[in-house]
mmCIF file of the C-alpha atoms, coordinates in Angstrom:
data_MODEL
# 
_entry.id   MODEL 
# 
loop_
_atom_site.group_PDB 
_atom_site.id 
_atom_site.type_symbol 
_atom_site.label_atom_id 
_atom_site.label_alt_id 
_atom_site.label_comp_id 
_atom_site.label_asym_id 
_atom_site.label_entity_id 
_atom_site.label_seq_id 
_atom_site.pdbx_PDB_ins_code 
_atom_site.Cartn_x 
_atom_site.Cartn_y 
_atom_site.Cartn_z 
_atom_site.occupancy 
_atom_site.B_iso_or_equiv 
_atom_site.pdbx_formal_charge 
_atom_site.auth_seq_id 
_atom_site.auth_comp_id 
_atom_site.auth_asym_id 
_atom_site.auth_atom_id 
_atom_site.pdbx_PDB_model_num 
ATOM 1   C CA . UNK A 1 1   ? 0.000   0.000   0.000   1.00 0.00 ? 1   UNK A CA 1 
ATOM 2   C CA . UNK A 1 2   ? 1.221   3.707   -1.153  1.00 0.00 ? 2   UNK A CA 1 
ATOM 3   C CA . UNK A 1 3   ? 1.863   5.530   2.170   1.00 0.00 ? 3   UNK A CA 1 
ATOM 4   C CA . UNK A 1 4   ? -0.419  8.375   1.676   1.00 0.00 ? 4   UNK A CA 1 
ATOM 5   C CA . UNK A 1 5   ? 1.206   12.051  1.613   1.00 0.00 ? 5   UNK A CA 1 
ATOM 6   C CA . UNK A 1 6   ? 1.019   13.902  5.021   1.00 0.00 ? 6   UNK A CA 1 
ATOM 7   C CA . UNK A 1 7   ? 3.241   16.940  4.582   1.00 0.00 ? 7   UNK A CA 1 
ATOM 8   C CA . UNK A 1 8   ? 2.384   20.136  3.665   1.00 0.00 ? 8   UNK A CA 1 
ATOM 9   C CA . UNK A 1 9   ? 4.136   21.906  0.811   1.00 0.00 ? 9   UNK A CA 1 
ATOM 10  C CA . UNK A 1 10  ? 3.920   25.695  -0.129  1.00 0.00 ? 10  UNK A CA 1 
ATOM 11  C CA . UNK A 1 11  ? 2.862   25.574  -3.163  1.00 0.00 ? 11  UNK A CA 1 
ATOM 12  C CA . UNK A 1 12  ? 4.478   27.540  -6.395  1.00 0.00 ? 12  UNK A CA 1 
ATOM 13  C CA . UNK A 1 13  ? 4.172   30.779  -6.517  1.00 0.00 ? 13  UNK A CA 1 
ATOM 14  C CA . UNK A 1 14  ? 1.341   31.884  -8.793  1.00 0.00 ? 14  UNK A CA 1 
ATOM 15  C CA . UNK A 1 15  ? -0.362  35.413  -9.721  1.00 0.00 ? 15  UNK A CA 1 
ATOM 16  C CA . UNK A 1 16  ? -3.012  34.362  -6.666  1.00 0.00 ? 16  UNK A CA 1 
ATOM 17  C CA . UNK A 1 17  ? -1.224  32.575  -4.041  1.00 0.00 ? 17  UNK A CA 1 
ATOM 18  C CA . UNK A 1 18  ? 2.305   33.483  -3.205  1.00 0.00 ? 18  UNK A CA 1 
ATOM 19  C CA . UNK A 1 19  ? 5.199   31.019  -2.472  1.00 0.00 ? 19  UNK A CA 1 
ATOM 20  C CA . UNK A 1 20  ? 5.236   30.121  0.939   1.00 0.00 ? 20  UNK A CA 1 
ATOM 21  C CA . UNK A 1 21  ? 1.505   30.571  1.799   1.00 0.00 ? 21  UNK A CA 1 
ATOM 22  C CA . UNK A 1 22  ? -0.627  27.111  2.594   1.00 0.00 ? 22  UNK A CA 1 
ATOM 23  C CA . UNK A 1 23  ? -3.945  26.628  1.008   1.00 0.00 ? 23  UNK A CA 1 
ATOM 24  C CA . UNK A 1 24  ? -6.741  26.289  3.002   1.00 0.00 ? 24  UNK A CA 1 
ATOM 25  C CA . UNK A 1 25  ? -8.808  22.855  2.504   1.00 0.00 ? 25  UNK A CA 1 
ATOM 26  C CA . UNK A 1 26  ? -12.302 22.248  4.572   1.00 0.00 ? 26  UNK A CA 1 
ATOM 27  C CA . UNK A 1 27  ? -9.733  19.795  7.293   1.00 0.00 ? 27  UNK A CA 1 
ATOM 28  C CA . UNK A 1 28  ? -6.911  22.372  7.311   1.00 0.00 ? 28  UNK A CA 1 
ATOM 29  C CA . UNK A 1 29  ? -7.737  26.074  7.812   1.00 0.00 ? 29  UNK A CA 1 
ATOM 30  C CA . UNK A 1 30  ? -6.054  28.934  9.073   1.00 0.00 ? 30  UNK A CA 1 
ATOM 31  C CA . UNK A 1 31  ? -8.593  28.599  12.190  1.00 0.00 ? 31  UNK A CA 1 
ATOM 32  C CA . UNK A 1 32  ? -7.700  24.927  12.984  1.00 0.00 ? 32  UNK A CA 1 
ATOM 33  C CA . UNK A 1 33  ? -7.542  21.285  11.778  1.00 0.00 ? 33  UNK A CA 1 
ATOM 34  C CA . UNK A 1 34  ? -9.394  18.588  11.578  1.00 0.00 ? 34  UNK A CA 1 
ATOM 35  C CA . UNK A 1 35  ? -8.573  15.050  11.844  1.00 0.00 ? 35  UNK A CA 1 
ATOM 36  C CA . UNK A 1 36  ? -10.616 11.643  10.533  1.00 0.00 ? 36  UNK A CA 1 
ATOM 37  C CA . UNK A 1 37  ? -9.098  8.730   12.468  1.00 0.00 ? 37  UNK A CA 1 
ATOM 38  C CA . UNK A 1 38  ? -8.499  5.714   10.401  1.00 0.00 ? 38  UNK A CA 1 
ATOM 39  C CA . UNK A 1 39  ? -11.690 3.618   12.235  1.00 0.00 ? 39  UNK A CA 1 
ATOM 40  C CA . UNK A 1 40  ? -13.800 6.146   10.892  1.00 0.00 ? 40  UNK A CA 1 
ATOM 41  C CA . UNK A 1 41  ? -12.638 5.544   7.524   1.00 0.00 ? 41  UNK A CA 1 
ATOM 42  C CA . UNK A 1 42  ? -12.440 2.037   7.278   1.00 0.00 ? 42  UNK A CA 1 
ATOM 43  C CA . UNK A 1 43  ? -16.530 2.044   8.446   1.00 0.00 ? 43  UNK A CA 1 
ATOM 44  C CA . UNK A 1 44  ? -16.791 4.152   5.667   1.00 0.00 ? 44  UNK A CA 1 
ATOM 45  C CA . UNK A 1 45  ? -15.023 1.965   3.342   1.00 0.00 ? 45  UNK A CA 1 
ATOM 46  C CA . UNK A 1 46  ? -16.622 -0.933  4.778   1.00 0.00 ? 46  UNK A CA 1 
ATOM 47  C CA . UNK A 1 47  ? -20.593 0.247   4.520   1.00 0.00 ? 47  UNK A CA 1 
ATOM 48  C CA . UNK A 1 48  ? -20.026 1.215   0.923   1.00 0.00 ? 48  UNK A CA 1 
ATOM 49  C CA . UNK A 1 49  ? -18.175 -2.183  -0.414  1.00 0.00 ? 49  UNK A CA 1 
ATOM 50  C CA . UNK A 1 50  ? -20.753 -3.881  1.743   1.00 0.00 ? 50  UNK A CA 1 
ATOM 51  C CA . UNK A 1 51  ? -23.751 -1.512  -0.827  1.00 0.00 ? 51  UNK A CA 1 
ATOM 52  C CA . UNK A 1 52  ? -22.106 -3.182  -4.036  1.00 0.00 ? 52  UNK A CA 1 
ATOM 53  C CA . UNK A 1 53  ? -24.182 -6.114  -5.214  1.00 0.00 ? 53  UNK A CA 1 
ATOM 54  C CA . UNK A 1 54  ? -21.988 -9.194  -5.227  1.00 0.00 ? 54  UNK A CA 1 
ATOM 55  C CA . UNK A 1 55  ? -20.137 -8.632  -2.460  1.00 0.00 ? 55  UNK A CA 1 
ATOM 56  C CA . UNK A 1 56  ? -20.902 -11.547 0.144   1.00 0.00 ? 56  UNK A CA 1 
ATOM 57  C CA . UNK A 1 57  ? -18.529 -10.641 3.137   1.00 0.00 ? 57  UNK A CA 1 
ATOM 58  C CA . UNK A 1 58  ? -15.489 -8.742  3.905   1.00 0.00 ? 58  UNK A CA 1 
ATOM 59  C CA . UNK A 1 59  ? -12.410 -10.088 5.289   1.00 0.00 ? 59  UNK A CA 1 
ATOM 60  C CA . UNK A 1 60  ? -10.144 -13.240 4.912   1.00 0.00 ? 60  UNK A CA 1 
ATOM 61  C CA . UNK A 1 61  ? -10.525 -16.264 6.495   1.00 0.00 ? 61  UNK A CA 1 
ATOM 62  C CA . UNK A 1 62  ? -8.979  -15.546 9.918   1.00 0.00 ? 62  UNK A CA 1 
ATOM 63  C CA . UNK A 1 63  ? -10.851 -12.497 10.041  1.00 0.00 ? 63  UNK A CA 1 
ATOM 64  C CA . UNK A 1 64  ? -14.126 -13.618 9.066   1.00 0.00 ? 64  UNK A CA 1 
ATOM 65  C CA . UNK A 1 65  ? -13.735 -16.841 11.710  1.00 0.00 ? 65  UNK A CA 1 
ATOM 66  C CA . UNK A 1 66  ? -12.890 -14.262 14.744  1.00 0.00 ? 66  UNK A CA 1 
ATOM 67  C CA . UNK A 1 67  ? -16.103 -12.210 13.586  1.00 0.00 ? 67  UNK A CA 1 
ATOM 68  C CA . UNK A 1 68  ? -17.985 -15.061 13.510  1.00 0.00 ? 68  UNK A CA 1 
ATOM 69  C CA . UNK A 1 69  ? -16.910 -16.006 17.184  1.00 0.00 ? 69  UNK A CA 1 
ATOM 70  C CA . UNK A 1 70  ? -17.626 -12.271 18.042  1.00 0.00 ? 70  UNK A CA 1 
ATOM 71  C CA . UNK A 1 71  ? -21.103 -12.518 16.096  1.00 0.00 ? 71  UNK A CA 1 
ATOM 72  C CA . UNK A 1 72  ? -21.798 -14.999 19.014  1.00 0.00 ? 72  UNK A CA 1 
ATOM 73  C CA . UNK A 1 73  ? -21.475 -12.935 21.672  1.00 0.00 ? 73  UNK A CA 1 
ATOM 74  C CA . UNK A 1 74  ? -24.547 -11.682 23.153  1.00 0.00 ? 74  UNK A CA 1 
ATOM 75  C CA . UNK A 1 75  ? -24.778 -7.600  22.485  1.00 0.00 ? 75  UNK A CA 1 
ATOM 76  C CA . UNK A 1 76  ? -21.987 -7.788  19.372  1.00 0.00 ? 76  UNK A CA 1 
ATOM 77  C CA . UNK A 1 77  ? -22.366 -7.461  15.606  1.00 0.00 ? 77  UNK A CA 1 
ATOM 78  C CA . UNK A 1 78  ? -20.175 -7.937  12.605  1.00 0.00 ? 78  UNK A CA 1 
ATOM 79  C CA . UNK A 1 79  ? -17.882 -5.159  12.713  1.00 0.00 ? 79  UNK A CA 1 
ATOM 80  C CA . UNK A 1 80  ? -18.005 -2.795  9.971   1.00 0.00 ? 80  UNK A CA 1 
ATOM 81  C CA . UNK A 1 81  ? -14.310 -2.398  9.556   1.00 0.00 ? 81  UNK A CA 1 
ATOM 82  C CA . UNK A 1 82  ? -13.029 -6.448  9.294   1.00 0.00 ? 82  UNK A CA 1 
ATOM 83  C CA . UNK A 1 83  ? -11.765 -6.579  6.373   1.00 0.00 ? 83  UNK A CA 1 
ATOM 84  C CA . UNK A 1 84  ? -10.767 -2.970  5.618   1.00 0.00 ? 84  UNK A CA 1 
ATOM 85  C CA . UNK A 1 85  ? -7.116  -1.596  6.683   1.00 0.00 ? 85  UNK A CA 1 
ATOM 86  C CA . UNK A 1 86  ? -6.493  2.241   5.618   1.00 0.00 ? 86  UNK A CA 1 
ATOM 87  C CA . UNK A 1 87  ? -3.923  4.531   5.792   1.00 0.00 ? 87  UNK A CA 1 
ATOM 88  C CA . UNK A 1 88  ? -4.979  8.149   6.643   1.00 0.00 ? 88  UNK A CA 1 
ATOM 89  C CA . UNK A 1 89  ? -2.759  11.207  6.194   1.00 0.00 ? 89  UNK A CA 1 
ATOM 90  C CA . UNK A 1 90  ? -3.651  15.058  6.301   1.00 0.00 ? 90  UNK A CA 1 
ATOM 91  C CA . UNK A 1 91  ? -5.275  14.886  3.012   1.00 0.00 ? 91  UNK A CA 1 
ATOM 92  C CA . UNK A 1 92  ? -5.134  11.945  1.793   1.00 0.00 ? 92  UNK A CA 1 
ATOM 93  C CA . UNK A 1 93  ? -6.233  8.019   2.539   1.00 0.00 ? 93  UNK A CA 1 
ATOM 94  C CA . UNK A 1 94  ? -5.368  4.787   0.956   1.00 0.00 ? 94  UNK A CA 1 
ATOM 95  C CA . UNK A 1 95  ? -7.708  2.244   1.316   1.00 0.00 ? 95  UNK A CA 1 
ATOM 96  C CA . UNK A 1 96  ? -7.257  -2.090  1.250   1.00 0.00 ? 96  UNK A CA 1 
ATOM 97  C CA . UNK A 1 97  ? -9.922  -4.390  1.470   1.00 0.00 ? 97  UNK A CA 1 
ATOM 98  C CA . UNK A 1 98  ? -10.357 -8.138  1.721   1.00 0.00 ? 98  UNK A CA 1 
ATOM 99  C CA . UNK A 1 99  ? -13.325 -9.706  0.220   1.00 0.00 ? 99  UNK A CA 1 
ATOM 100 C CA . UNK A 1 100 ? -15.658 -12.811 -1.024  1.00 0.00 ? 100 UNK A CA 1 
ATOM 101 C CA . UNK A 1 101 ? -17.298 -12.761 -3.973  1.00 0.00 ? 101 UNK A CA 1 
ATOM 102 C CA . UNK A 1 102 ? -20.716 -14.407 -4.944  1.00 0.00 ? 102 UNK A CA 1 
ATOM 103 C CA . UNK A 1 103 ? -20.273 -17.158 -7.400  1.00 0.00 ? 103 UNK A CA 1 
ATOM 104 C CA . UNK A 1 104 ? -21.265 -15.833 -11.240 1.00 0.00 ? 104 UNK A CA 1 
ATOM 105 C CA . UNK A 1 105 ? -20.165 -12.128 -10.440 1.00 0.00 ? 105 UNK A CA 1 
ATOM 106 C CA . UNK A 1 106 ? -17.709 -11.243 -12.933 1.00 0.00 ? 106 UNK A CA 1 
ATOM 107 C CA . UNK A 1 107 ? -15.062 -9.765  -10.528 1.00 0.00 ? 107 UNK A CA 1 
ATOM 108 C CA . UNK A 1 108 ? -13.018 -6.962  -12.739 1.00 0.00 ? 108 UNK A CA 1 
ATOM 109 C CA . UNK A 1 109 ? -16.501 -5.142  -13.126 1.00 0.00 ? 109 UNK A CA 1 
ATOM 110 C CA . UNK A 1 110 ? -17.182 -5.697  -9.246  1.00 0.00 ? 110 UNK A CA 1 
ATOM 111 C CA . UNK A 1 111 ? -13.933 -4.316  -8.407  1.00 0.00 ? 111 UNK A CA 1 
ATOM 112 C CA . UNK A 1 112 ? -14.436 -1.267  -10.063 1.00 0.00 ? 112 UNK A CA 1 
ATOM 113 C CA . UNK A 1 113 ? -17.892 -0.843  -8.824  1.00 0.00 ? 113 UNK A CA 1 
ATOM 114 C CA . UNK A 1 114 ? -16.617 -1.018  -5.381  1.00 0.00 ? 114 UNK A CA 1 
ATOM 115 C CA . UNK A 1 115 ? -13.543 1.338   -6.233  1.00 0.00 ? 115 UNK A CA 1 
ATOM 116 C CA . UNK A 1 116 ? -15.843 3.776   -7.435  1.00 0.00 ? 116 UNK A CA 1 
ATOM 117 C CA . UNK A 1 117 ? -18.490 3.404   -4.566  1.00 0.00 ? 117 UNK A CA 1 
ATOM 118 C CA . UNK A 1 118 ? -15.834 3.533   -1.705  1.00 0.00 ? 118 UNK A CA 1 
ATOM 119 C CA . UNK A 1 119 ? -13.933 6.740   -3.059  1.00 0.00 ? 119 UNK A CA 1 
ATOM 120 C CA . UNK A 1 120 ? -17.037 8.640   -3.424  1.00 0.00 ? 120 UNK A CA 1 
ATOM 121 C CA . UNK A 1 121 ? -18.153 8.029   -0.009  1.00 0.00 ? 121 UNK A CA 1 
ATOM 122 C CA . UNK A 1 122 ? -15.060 8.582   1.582   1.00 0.00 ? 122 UNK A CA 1 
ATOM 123 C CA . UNK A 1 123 ? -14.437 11.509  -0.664  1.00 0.00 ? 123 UNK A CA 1 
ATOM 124 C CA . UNK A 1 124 ? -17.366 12.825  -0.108  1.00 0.00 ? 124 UNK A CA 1 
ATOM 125 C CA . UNK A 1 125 ? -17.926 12.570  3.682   1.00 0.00 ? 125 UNK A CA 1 
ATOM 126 C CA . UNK A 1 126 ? -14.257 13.559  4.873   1.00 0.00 ? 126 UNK A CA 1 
ATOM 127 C CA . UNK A 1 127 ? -13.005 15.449  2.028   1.00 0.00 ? 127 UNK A CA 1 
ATOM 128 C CA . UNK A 1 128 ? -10.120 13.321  1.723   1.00 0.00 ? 128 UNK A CA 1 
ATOM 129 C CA . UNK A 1 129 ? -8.704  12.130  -1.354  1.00 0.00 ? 129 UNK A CA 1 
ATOM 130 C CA . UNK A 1 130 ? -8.517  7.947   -2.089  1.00 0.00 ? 130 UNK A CA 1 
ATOM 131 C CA . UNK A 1 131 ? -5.297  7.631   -3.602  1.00 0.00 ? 131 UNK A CA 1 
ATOM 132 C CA . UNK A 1 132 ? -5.804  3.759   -4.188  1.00 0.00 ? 132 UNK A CA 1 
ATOM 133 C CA . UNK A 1 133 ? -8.393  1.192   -3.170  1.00 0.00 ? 133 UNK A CA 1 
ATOM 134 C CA . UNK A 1 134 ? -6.742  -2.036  -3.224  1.00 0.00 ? 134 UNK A CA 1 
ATOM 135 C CA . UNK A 1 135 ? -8.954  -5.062  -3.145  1.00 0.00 ? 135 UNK A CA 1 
ATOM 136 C CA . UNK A 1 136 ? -7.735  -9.106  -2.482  1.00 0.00 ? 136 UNK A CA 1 
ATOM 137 C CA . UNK A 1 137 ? -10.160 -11.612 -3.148  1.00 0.00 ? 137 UNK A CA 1 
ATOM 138 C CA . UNK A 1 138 ? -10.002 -13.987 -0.987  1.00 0.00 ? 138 UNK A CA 1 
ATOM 139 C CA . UNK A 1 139 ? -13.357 -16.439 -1.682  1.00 0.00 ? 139 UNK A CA 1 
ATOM 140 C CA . UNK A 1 140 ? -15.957 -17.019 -3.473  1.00 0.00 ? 140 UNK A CA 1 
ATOM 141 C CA . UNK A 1 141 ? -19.563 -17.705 -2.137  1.00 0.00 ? 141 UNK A CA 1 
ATOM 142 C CA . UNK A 1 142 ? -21.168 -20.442 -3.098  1.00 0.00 ? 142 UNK A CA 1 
ATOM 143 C CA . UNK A 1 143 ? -25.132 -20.498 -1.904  1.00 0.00 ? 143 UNK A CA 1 
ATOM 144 C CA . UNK A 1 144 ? -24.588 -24.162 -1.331  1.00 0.00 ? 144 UNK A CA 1 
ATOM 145 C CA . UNK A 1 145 ? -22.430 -23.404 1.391   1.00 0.00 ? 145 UNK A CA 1 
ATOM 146 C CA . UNK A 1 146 ? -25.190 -21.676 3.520   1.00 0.00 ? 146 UNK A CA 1 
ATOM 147 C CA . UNK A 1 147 ? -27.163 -25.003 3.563   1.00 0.00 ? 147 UNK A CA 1 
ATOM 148 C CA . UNK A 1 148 ? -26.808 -26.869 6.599   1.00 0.00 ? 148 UNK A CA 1 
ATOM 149 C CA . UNK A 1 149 ? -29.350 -29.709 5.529   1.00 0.00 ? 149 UNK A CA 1 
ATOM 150 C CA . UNK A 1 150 ? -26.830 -31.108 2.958   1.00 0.00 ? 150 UNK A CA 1 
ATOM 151 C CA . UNK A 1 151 ? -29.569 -32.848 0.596   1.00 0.00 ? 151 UNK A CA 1 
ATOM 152 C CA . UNK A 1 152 ? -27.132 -35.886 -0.611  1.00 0.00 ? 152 UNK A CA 1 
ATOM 153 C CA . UNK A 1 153 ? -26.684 -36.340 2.765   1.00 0.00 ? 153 UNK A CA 1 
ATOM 154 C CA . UNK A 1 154 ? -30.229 -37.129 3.521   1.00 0.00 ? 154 UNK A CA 1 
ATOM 155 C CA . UNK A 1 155 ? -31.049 -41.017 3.184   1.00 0.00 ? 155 UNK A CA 1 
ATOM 156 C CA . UNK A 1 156 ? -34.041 -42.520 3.343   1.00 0.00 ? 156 UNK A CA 1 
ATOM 157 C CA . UNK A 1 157 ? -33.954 -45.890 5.317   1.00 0.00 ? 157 UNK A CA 1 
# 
């Protein structure tokens, strides 16, 4: 993952903004900054991968068996970060996510349905700019697999 730029350069000197002065951006004023910690972007990330049709679950194996473990305790959820790791700098945020796939979804159009879903959120709720949303595939879903009641299993005496 591209470390994401956190330093703040003057930029060149123009006919409207001299060398040396830093431009304001809605995080970073002259008044104060503001600063999104990385949770808060990797719910973000998460809820809108999680919107794309064809996505079954985030996470890889490890992390989807601890949230099913956590699923089981009573008062918790699935967390809406597991499977999403970002790094967030001043202005910028680079985003990975781990995913499974539903059988028959054709995964390069997926991918950049959730790329484009997960930079405008983000984008649009902190102001930040995505500089890369990295995605690993790590399964694919087969509905077969949510069936408990195996029917070749079932004999009749």
């Amino acid at each position: 993952m591209t470390t994401p730029t956190t330093t703040k350069k003057a930029p060149e000197t123009t006919d409207s903004t001299p060398a040396g002065t830093v431009v304001e951006t809605a995080l970073v004023t002259t008044r104060g900054k503001t600063s999104i910690a990385d949770t808060v972007v990797e719910k973000i990330a998460g809820l809108a991968a999680r919107e794309i049709t064809g996505v079954h679950k985030l996470g890889g194996g490890a992390a989807r068996a601890f949230g099913a473990i956590r699923e089981k305790i009573p008062g918790q959820s699935e967390s809406l970060a597991q499977g999403v790791t970002v790094e967030v700098g001043e202005r910028q945020a680079a985003v990975d996510l781990d995913i499974t796939v539903e059988y028959g979804v054709e995964i390069g159009e997926l991918s950049k349905a959730i790329r484009r879903n997960v930079i405008s959120a983000i984008e649009r709720m902190t102001t930040l700019e995505v500089t890369e949303v990295n995605i690993v595939v790590h399964d694919v879903h087969v509905p077969s697999d949510d069936d408990e009641d195996d029917p070749h299993d079932a004999r009749v005496a």
